[in-house]
Z-matrix of the N, CA and C atoms (Angstrom, degrees):
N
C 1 1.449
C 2 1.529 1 108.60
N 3 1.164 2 139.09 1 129.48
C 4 1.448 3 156.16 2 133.35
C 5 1.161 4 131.25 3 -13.50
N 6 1.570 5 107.19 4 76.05
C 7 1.714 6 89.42 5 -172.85
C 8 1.598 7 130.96 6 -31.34
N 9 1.355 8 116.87 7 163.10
C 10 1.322 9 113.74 8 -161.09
C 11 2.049 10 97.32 9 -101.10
N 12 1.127 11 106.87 10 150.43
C 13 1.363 12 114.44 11 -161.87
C 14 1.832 13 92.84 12 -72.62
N 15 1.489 14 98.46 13 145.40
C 16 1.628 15 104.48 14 163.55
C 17 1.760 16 120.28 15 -57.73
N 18 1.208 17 102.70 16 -13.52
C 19 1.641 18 92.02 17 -171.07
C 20 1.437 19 88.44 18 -154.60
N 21 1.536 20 121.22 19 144.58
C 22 1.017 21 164.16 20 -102.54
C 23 1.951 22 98.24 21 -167.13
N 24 1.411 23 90.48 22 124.90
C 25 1.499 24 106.50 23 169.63
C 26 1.558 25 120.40 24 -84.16
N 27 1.291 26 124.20 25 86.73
C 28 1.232 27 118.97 26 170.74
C 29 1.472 28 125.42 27 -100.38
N 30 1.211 29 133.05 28 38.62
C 31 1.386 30 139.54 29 -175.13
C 32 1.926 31 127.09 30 164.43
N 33 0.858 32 116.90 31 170.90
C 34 1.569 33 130.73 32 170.70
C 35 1.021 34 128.07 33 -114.35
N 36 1.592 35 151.10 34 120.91
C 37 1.196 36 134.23 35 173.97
C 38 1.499 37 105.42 36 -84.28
N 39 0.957 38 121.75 37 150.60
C 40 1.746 39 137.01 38 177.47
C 41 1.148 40 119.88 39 -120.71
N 42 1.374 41 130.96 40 -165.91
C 43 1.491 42 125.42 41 177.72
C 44 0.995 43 110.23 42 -73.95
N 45 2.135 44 109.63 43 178.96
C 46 1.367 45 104.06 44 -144.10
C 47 1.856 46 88.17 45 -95.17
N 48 1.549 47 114.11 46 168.00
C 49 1.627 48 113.08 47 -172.87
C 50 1.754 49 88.27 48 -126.56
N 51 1.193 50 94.31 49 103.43
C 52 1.957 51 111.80 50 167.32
C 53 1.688 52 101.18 51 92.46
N 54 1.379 53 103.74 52 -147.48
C 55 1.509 54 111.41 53 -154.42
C 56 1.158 55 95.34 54 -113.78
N 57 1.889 56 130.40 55 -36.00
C 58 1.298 57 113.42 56 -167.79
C 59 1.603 58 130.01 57 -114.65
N 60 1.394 59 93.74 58 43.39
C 61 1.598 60 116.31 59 158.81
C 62 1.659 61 123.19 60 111.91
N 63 1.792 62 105.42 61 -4.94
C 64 1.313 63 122.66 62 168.76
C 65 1.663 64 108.44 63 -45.30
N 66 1.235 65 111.04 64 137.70
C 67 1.638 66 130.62 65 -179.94
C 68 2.383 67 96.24 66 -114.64
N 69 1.314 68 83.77 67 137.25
C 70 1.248 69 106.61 68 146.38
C 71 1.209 70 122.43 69 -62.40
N 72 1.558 71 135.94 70 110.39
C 73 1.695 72 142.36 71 174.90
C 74 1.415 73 109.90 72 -83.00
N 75 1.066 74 150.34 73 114.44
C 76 1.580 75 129.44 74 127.40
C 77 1.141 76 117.16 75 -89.19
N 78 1.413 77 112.46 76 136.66
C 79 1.426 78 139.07 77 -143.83
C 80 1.627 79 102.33 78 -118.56
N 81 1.424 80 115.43 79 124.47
C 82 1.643 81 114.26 80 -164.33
C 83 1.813 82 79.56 81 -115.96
N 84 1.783 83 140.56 82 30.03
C 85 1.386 84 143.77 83 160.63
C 86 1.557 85 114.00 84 -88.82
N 87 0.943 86 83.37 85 136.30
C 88 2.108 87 91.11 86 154.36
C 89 1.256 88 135.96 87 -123.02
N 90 1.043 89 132.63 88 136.80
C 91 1.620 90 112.62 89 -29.39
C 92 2.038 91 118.73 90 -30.36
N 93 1.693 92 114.19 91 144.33
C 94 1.168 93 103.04 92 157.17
C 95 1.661 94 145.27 93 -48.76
N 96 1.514 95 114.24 94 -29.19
C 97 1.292 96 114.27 95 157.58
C 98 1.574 97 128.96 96 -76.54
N 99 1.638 98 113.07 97 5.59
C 100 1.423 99 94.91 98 166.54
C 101 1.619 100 113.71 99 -94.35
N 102 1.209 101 113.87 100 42.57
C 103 1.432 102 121.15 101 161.21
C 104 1.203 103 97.80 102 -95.96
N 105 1.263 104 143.66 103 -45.18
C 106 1.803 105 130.68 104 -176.35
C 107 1.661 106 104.12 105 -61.73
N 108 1.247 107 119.52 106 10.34
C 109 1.528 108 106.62 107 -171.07
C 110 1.820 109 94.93 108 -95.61
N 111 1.375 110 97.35 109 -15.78
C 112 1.875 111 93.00 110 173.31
C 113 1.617 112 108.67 111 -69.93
N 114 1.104 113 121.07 112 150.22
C 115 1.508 114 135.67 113 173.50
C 116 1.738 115 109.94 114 -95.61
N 117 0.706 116 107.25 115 -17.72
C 118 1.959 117 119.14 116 -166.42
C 119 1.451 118 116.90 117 -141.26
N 120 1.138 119 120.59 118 92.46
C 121 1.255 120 111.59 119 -175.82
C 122 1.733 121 103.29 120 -106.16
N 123 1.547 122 106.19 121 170.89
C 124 1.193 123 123.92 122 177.08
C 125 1.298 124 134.39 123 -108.25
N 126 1.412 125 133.75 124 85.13
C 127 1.325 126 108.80 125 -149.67
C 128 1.691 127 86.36 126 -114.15
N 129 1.606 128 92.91 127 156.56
C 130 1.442 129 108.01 128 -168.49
C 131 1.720 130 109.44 129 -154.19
N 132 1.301 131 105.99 130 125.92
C 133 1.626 132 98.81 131 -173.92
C 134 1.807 133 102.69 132 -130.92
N 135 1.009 134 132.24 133 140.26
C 136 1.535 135 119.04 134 159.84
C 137 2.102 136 109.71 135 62.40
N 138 0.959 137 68.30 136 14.69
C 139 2.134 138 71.38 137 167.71
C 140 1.488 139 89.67 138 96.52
N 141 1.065 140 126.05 139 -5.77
C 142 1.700 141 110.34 140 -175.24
C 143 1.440 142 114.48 141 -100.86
N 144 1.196 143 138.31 142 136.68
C 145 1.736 144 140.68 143 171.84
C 146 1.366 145 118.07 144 -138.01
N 147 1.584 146 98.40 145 150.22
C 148 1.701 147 114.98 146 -161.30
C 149 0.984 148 91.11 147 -135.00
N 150 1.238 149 139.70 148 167.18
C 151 1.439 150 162.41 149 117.82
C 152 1.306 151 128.96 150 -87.85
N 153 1.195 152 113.56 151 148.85
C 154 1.842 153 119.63 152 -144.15
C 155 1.433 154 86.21 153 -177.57
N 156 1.597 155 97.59 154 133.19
C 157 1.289 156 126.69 155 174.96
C 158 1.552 157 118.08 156 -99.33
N 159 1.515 158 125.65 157 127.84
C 160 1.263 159 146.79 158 -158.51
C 161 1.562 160 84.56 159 -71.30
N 162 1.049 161 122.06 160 115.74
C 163 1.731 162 128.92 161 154.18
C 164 1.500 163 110.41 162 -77.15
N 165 0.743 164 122.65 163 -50.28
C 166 1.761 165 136.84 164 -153.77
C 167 1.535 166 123.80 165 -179.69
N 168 1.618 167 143.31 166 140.18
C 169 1.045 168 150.63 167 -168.41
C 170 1.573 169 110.76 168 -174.01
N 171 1.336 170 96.17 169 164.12
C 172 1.624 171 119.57 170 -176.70
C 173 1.315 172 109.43 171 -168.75
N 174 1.609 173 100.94 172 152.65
C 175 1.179 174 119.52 173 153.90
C 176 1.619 175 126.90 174 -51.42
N 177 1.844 176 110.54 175 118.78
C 178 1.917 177 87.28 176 -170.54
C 179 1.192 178 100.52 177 -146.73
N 180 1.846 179 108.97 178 91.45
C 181 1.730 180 101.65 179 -170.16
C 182 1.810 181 104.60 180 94.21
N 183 1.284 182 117.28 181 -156.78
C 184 1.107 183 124.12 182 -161.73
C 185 1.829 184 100.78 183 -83.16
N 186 1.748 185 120.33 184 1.84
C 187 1.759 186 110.00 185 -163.56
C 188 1.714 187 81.43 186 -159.35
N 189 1.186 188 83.87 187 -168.50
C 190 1.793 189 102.60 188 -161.74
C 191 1.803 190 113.92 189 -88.91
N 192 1.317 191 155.72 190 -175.14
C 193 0.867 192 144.78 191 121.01
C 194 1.820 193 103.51 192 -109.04
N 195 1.595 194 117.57 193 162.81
C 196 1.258 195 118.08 194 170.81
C 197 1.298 196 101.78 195 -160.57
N 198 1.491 197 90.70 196 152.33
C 199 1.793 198 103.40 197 -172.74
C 200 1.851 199 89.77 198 -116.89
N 201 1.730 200 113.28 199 120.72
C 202 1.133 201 111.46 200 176.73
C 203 1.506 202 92.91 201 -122.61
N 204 1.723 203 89.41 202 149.32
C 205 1.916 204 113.39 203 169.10
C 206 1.659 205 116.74 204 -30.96
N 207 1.142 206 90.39 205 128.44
C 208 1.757 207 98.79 206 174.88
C 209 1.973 208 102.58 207 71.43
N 210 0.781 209 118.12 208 14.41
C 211 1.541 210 117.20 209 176.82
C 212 2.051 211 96.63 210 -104.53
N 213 0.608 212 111.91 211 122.43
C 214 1.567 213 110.64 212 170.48
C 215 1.211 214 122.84 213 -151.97
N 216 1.799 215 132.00 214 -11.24
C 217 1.735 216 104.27 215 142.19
C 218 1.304 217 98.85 216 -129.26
N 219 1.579 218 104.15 217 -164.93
C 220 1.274 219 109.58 218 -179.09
C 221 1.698 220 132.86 219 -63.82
N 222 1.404 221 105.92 220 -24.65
C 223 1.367 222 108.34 221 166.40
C 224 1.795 223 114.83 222 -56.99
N 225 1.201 224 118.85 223 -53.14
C 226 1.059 225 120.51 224 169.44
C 227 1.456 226 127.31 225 -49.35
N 228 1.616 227 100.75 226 -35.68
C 229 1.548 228 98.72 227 -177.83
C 230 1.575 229 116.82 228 -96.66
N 231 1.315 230 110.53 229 -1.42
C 232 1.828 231 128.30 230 157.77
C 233 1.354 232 109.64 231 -65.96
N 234 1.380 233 105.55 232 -20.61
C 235 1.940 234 98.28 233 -176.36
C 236 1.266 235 98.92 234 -105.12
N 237 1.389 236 142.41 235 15.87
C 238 0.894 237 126.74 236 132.47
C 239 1.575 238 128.40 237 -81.52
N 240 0.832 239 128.20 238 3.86
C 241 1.438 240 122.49 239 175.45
C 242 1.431 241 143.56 240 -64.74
N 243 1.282 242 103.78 241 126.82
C 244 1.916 243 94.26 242 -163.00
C 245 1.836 244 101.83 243 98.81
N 246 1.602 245 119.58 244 -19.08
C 247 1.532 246 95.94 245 -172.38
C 248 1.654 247 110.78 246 -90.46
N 249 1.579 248 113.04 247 154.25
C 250 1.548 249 106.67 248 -160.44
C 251 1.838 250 97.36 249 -83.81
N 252 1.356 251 108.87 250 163.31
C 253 1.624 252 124.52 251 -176.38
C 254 1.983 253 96.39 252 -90.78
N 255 0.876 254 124.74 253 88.10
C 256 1.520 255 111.57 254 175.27
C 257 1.914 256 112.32 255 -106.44
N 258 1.254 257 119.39 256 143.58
C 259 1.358 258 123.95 257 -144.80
C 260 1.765 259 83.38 258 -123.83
N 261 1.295 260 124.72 259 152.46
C 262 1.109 261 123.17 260 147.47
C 263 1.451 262 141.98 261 -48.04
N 264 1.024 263 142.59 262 88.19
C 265 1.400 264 157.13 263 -179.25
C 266 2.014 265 106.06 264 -9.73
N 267 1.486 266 82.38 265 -70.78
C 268 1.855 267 100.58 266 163.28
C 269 1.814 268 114.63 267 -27.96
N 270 1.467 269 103.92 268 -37.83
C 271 1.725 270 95.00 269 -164.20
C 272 1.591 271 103.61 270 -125.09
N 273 1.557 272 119.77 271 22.68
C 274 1.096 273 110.12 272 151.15
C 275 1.449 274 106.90 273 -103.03
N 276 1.664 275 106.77 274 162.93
C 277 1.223 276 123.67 275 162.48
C 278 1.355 277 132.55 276 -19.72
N 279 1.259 278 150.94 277 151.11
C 280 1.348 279 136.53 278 128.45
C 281 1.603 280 130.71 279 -57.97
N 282 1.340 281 94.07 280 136.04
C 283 1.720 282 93.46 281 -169.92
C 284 1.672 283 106.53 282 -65.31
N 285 1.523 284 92.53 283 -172.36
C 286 1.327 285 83.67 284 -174.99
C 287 1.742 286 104.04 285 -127.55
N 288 1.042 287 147.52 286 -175.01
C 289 0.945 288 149.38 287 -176.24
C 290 1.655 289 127.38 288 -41.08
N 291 1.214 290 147.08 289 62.90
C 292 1.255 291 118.52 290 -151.62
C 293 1.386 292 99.45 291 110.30
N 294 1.416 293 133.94 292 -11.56
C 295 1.812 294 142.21 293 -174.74
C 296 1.739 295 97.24 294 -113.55
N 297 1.243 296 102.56 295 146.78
C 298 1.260 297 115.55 296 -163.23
C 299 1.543 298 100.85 297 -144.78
N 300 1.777 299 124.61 298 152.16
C 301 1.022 300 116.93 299 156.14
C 302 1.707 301 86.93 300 -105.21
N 303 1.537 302 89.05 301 146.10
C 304 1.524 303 141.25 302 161.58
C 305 1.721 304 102.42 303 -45.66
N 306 0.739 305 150.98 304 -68.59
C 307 1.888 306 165.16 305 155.11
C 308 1.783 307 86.23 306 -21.48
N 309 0.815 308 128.50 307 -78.32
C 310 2.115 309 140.90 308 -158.18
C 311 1.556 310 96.13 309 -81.27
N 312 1.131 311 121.42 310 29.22
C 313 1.468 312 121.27 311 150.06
C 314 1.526 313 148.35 312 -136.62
N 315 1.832 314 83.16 313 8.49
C 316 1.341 315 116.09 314 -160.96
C 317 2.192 316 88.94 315 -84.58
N 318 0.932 317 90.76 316 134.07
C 319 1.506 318 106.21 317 174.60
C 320 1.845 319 116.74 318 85.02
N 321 1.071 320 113.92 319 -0.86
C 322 1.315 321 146.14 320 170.31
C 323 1.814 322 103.32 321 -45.35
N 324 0.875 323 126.08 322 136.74
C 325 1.824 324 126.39 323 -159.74
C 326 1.824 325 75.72 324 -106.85
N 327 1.812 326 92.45 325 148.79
C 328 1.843 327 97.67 326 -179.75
C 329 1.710 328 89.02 327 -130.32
N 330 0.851 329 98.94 328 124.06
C 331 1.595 330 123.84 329 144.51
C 332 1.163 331 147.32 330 -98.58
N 333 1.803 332 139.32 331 138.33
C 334 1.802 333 113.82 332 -165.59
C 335 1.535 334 95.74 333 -109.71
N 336 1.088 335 95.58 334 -173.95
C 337 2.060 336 110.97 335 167.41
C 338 1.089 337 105.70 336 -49.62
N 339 1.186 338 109.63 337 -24.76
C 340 1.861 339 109.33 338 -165.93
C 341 1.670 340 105.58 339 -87.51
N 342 1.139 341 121.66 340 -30.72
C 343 1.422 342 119.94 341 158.26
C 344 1.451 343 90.71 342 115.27
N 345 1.449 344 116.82 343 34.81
C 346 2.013 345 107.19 344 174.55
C 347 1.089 346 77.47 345 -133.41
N 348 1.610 347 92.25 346 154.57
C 349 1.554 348 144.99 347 -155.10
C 350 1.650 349 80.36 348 -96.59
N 351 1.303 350 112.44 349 107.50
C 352 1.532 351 116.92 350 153.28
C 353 1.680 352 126.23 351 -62.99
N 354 1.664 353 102.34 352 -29.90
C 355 1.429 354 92.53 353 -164.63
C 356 1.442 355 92.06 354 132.08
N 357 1.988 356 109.11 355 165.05
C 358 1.426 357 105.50 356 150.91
C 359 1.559 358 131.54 357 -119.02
N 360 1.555 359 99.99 358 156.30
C 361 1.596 360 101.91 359 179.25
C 362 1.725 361 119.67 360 -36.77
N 363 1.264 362 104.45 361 125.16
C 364 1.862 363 113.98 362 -164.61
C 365 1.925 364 78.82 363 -121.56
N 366 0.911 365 159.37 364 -100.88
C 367 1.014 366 160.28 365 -159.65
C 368 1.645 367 132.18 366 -142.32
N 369 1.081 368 129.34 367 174.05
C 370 1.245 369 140.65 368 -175.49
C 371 1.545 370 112.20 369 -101.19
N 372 1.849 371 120.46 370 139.46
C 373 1.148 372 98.78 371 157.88
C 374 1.793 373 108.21 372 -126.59
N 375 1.277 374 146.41 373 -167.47
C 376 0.917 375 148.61 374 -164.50
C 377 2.009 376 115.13 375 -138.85
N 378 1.299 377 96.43 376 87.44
C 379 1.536 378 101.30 377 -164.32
C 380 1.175 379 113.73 378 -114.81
N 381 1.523 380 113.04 379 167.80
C 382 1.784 381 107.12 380 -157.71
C 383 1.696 382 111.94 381 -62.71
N 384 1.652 383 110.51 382 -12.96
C 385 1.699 384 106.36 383 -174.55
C 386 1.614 385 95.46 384 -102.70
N 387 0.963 386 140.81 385 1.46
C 388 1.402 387 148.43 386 154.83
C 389 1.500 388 105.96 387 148.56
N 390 1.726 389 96.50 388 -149.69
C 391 1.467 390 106.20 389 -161.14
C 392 1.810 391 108.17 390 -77.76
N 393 1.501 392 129.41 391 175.06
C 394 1.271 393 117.21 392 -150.18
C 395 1.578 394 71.79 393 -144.64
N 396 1.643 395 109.00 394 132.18
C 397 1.464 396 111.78 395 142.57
C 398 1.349 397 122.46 396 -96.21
N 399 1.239 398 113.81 397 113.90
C 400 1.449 399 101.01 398 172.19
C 401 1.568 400 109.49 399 -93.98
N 402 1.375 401 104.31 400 155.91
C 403 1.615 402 111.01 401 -169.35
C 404 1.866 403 98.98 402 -141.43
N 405 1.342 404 113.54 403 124.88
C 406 1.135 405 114.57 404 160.91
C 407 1.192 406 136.68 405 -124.83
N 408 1.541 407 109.25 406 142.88
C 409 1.489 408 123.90 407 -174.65
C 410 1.507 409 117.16 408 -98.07
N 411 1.234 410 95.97 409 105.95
C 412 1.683 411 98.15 410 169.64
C 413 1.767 412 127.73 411 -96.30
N 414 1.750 413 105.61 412 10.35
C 415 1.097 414 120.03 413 158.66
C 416 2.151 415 85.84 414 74.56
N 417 1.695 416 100.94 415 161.69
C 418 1.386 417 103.16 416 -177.57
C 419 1.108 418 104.90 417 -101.75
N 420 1.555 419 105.92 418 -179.61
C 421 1.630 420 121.19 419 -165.34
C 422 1.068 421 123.77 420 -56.42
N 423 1.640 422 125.40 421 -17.34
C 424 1.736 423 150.51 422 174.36
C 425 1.589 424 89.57 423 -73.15
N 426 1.124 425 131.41 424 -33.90
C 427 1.713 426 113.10 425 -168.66
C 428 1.436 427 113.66 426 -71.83
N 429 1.696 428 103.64 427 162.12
C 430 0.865 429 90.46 428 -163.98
C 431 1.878 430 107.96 429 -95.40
N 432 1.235 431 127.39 430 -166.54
C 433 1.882 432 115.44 431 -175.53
C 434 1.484 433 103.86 432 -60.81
N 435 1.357 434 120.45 433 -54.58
C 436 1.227 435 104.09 434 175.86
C 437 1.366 436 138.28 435 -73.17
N 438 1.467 437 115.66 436 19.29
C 439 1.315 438 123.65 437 163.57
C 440 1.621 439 114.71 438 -103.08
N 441 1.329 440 102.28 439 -26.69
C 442 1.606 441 98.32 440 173.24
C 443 1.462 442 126.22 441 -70.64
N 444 1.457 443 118.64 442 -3.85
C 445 1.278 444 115.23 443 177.41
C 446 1.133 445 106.10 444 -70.51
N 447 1.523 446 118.90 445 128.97
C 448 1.669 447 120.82 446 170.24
C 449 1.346 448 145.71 447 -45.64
N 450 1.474 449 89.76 448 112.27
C 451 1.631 450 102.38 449 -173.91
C 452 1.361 451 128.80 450 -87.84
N 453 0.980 452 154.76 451 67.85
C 454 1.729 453 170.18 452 -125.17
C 455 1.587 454 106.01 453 -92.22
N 456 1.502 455 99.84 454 124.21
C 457 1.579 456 102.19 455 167.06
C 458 1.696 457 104.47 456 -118.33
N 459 1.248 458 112.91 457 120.14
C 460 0.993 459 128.23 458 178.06
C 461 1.904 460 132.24 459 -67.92
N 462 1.353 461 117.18 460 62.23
C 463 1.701 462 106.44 461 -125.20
C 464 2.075 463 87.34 462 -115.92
N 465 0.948 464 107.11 463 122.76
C 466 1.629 465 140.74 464 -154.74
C 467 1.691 466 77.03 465 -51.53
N 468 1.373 467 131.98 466 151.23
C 469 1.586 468 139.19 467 -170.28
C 470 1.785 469 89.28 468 -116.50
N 471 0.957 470 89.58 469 72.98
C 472 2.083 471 81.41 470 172.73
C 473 1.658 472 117.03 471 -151.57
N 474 1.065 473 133.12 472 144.94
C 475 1.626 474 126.87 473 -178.42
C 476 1.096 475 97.89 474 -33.76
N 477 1.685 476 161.95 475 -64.71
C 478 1.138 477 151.44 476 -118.75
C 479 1.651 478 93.83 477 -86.65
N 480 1.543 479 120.60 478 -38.58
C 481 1.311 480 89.89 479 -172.20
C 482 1.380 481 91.46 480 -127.31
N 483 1.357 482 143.44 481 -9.12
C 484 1.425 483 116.21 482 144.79
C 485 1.491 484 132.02 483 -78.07
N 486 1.328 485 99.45 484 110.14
C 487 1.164 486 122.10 485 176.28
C 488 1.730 487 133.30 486 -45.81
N 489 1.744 488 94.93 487 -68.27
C 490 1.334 489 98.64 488 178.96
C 491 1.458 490 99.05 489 -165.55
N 492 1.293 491 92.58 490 135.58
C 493 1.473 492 109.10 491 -176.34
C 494 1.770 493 117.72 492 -102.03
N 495 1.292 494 141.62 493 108.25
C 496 1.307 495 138.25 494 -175.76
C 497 1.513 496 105.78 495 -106.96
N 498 1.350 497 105.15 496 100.77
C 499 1.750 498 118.27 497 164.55
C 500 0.957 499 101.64 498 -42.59
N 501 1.734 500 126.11 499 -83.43
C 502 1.632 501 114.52 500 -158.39
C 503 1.049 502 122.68 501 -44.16
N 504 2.006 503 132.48 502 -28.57
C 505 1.114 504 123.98 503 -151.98
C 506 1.456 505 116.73 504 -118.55
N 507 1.587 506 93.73 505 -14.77
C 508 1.612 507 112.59 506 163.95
C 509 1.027 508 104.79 507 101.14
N 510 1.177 509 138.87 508 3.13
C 511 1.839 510 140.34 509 -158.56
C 512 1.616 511 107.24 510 -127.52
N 513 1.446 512 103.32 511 126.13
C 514 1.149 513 119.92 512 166.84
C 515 1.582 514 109.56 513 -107.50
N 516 1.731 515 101.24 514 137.64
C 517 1.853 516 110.30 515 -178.95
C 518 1.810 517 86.08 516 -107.68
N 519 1.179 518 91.32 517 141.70
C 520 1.611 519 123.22 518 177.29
C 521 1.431 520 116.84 519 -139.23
N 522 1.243 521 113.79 520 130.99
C 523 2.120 522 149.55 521 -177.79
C 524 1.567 523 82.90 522 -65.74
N 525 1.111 524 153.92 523 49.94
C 526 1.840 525 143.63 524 171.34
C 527 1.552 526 92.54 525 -118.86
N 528 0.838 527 93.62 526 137.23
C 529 1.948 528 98.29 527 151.57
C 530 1.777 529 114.57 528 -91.99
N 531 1.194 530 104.88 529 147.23
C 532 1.493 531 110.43 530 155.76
C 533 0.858 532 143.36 531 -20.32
N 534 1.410 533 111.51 532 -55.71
C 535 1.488 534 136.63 533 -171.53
C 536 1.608 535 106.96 534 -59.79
N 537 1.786 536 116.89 535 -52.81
C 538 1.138 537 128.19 536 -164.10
C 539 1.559 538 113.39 537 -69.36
N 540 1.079 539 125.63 538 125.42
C 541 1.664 540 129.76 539 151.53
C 542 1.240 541 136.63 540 -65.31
């Protein structure tokens, strides 16, 4: 198993909100505003990471706005866009039974009731009926090229169809069928 990363993806920066350097948040917390309860965030895009201190934030609409240190107009806060919010591992919570961080499931092998290998967890997305596992299949080493191009099952991140999650073994069973994308 893969050690688990020191810091933890809890958010998105988005475009910039006004003139004097406020960023758009999407918030991967629950509630979404207990991401402003971090003081230090981590932002990291393309292999590169900064740290930037939370000045101020709110709830604004359906996601967050935040004004972070050294950000002060909008040019500045356009270059943040697209980079992820990751928090130290150390100073969040412990999950709770059945709660998972999102970051410690990424590469995780998916399987359904039906007993086929979906593929593995490639990333998360964040959609208006909730969170999205995406899982991809690049088919095995017997396939042929045009089967290895990635095939994505799109499978809803919620108790109803994740089932059960096994840390030691890396595999999550999921309620999806095959068929569905």
């Amino acid at each position: 198993m893969n050690a688990r990363s020191p810091w933890v993806e809890l958010g998105r920066i988005g475009a910039p909100f006004g003139l004097a350097g406020w960023v758009h948040v999407s918030s991967h917390t629950d509630p979404p505003e207990a991401l402003l309860e971090y003081p230090e965030w981590r932002l990291a895009h393309a292999g590169l990471a900064r740290s930037l201190r939370l000045l101020q934030g709110r709830v604004h609409g359906a996601r967050l706005v935040a004004q972070l240190e050294g950000i002060e107009d909008r040019d500045a806060a356009a270059g943040l866009t697209g980079w992820t919010v990751e928090v130290e591992r150390s100073a969040l919570p412990p999950t709770d039974a059945r709660q998972y961080y999102r970051a410690d499931l990424i590469g995780f092998a998916v399987r359904n009731t039906e007993g086929r290998e979906l593929g593995t967890v490639a990333y998360f997305v964040d959609a208006p009926a909730g969170a999205v596992m995406v899982v991809e299949d690049r088919g095995g080493q017997e396939a042929s090229e045009a089967r290895r191009a990635a095939r994505e099952h799109w499978v809803l991140a919620d108790p109803t169809h994740l089932l059960e999650v096994d840390l030691s073994a890396r595999r999550v069973l999921v309620d999806w069928p095959a068929e569905l994308e």
